[in-house]
C-alpha positions in Angstrom: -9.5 19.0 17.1 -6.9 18.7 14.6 -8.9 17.8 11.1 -5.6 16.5 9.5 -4.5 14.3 12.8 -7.9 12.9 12.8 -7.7 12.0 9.3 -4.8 10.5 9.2 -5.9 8.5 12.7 -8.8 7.1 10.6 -7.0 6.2 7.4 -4.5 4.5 9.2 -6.8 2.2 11.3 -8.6 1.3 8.5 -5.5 1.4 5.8 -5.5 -2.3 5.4 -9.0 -3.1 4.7 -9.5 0.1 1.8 -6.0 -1.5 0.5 -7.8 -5.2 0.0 -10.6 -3.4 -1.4 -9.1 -1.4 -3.6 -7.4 -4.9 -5.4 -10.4 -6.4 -5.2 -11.8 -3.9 -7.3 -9.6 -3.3 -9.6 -8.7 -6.8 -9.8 -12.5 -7.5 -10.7 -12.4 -4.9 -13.6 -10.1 -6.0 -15.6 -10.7 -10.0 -15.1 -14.1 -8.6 -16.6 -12.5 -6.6 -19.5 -10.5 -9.4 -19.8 -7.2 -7.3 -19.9 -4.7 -10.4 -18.3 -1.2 -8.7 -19.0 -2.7 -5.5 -17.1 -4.1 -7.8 -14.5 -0.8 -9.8 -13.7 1.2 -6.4 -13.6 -1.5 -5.2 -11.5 -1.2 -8.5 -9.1 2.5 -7.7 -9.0 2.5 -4.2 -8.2 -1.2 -5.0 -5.4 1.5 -7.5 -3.5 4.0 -5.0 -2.6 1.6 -2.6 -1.8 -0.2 -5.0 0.4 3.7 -6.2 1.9 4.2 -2.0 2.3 0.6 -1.7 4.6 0.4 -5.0 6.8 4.5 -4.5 7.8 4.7 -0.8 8.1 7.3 -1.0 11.2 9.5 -3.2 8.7 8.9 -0.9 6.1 9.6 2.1 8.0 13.2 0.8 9.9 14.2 -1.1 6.3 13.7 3.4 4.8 15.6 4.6 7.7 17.9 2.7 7.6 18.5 3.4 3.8 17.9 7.5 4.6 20.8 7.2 7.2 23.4 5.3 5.0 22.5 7.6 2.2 22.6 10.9 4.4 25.5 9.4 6.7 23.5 10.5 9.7 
């Protein structure tokens, strides 16, 4: 078995649910350190990485797309 295929198999299944985690997390650290201007850039910066994992077929034709009009493939 292929220790890299299997570990990206595994990350990828559950991608979605260490992603919420993660913010959740680090969202509860600094509400508690009460460090809002980090929070809010924080909040900014979790909601595109949370629009990059739960669309990753958009995400994935949208940088294709932009690799082929770069490239002019």
């Amino acid at each position: 078995m292929n220790f890299g295929q299997n570990l990206f198999n595994w990350f990828t299944s559950n991608a979605q649910s260490l992603v919420l985690m993660a913010i959740a997390v680090i969202g509860v650290f600094l509400g508690f350190k009460r460090e809002f201007s980090k929070l809010i850039g924080f909040l900014i910066i979790a909601a595109i990485a949370v629009g990059l994992v739960f669309n990753t077929a958009g995400v994935k034709n949208v940088l294709l797309q932009l690799f082929n009009r770069i490239i002019g493939a």
